[in-house]
PyMOL CGO cylinders between C-alpha atoms (Angstrom):
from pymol import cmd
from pymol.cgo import CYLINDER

trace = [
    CYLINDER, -7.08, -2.26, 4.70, -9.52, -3.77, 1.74, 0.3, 1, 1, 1, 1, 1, 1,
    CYLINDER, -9.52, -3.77, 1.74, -8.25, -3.50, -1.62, 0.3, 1, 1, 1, 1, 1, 1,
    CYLINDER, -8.25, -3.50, -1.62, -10.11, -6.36, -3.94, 0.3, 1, 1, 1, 1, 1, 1,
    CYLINDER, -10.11, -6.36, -3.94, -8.12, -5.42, -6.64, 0.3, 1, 1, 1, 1, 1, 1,
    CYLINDER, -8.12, -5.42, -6.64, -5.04, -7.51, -5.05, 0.3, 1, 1, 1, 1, 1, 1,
    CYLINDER, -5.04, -7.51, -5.05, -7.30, -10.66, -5.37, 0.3, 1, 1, 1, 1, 1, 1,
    CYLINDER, -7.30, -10.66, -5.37, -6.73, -10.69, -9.16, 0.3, 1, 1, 1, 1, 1, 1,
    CYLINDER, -6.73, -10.69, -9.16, -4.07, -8.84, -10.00, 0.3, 1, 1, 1, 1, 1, 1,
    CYLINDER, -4.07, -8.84, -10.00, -0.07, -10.04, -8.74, 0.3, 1, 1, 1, 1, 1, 1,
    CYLINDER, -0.07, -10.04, -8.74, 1.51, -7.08, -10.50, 0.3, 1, 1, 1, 1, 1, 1,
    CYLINDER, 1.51, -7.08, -10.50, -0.31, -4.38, -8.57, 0.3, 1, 1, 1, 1, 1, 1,
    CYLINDER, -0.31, -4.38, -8.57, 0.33, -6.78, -5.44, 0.3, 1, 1, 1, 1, 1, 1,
    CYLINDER, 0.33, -6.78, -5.44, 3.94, -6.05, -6.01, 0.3, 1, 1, 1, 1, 1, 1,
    CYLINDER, 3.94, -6.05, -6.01, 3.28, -2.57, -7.61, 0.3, 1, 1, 1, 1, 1, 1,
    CYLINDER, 3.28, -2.57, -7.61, 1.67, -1.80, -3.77, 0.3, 1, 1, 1, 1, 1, 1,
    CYLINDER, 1.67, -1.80, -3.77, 4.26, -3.67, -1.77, 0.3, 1, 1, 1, 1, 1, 1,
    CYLINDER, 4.26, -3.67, -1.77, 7.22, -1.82, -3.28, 0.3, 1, 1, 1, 1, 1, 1,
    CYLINDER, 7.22, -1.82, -3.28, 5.19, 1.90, -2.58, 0.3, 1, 1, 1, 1, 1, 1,
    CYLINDER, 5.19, 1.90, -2.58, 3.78, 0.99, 0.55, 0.3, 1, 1, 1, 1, 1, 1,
    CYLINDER, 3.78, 0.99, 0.55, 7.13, 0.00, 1.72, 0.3, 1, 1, 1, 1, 1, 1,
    CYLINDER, 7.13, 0.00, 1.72, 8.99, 2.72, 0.37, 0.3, 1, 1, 1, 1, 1, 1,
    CYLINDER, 8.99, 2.72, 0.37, 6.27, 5.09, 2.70, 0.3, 1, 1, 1, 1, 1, 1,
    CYLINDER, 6.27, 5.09, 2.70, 7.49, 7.72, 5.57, 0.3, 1, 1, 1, 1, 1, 1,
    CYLINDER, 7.49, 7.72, 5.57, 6.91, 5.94, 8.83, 0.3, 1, 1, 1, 1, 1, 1,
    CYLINDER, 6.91, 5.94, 8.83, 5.83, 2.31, 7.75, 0.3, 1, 1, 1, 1, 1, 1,
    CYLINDER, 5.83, 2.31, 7.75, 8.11, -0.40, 9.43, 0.3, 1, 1, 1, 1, 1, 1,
    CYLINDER, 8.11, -0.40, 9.43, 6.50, -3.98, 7.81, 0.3, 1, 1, 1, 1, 1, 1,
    CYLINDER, 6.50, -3.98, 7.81, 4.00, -4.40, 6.14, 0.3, 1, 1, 1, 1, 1, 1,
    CYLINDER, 4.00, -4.40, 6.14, 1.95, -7.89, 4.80, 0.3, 1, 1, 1, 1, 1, 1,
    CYLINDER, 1.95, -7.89, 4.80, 0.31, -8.46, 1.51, 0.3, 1, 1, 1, 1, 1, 1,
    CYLINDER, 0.31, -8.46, 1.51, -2.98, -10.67, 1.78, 0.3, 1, 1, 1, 1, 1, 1,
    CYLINDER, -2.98, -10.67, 1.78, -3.96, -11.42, -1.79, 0.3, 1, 1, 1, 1, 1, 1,
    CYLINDER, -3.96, -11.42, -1.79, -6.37, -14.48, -0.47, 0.3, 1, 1, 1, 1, 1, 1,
    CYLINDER, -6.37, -14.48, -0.47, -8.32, -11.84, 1.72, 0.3, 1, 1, 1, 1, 1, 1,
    CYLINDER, -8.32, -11.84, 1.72, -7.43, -8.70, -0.93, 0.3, 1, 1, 1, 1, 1, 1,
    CYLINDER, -7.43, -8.70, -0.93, -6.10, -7.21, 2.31, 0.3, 1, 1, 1, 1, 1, 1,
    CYLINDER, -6.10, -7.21, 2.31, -3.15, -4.91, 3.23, 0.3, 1, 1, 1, 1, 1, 1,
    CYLINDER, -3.15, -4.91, 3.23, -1.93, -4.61, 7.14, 0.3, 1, 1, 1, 1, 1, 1,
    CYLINDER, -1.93, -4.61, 7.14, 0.19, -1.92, 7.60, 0.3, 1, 1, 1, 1, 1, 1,
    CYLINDER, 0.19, -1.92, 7.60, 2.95, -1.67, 10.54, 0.3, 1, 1, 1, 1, 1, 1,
    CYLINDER, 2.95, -1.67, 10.54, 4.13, 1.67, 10.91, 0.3, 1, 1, 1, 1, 1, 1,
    CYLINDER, 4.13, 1.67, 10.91, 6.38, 3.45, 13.85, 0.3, 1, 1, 1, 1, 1, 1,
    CYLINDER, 6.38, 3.45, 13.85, 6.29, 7.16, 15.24, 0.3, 1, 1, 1, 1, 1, 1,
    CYLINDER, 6.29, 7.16, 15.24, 6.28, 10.18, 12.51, 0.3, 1, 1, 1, 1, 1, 1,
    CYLINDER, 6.28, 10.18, 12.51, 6.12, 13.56, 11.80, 0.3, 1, 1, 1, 1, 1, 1,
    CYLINDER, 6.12, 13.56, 11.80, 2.94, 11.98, 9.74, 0.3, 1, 1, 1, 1, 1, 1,
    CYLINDER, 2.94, 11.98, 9.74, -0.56, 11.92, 11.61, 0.3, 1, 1, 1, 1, 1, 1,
    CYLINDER, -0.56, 11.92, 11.61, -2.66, 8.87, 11.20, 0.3, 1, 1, 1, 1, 1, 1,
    CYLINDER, -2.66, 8.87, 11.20, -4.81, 10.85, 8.59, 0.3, 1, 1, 1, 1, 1, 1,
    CYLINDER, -4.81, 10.85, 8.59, -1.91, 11.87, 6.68, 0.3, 1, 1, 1, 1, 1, 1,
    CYLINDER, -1.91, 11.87, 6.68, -0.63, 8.31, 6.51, 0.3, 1, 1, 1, 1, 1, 1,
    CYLINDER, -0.63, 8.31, 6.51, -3.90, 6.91, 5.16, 0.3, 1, 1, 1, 1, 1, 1,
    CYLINDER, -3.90, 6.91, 5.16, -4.08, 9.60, 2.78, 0.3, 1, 1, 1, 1, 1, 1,
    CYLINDER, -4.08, 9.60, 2.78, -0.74, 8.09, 1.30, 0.3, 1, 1, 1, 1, 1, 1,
    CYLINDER, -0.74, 8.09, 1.30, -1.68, 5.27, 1.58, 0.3, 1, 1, 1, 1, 1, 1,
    CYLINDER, -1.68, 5.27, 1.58, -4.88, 5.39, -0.52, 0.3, 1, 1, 1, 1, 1, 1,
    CYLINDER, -4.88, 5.39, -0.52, -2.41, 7.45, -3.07, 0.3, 1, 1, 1, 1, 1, 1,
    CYLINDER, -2.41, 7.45, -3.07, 0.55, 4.54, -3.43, 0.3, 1, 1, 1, 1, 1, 1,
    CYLINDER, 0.55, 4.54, -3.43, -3.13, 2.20, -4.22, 0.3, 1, 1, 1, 1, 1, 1,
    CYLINDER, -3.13, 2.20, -4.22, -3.73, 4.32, -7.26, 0.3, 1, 1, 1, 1, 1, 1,
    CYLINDER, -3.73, 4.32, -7.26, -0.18, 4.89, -8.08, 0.3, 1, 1, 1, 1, 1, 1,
    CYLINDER, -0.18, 4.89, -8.08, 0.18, 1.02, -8.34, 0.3, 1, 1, 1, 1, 1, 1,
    CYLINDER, 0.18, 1.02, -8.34, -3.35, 0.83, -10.05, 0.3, 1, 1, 1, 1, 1, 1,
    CYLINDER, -3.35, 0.83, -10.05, -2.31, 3.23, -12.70, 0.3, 1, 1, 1, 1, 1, 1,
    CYLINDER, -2.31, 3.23, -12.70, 1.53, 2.74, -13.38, 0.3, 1, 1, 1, 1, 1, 1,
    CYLINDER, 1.53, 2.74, -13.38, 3.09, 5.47, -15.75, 0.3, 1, 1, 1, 1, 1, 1,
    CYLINDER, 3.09, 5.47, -15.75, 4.46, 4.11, -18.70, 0.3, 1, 1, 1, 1, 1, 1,
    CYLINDER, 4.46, 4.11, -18.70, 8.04, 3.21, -18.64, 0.3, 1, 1, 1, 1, 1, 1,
]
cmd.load_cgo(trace, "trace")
């Protein structure tokens, strides 16, 4: 999966690994921040593939907008 933002930005790199990770069904996943490129390994869930891309765009915004500590 694209996301330029990774290109430029190593805090929302690690921002996405952590909630990416942390994600129902995903087994490994690889941060690309050369390519600004996510792969995502994931196993078998009670999540459909929709449903899993759906949280997956939502842990990109989560780590694109951090709440304030």
């Amino acid at each position: 999966m694209r996301v330029p933002r990774l290109r430029q930005d190593g805090d929302f790199a690690t921002r996405l690994r952590a909630l990416v990770s942390a994600l129902e069904a995903v087994t490994d996943m690889r941060v690309d921040r050369a390519a600004a490129s996510i792969v995502v390994h994931y196993g078998e869930s009670s999540l459909s593939a929709d449903e899993l891309q759906a949280r997956l765009v939502t842990a990109i915004e989560q780590a694109a907008n951090p709440q304030p500590s």
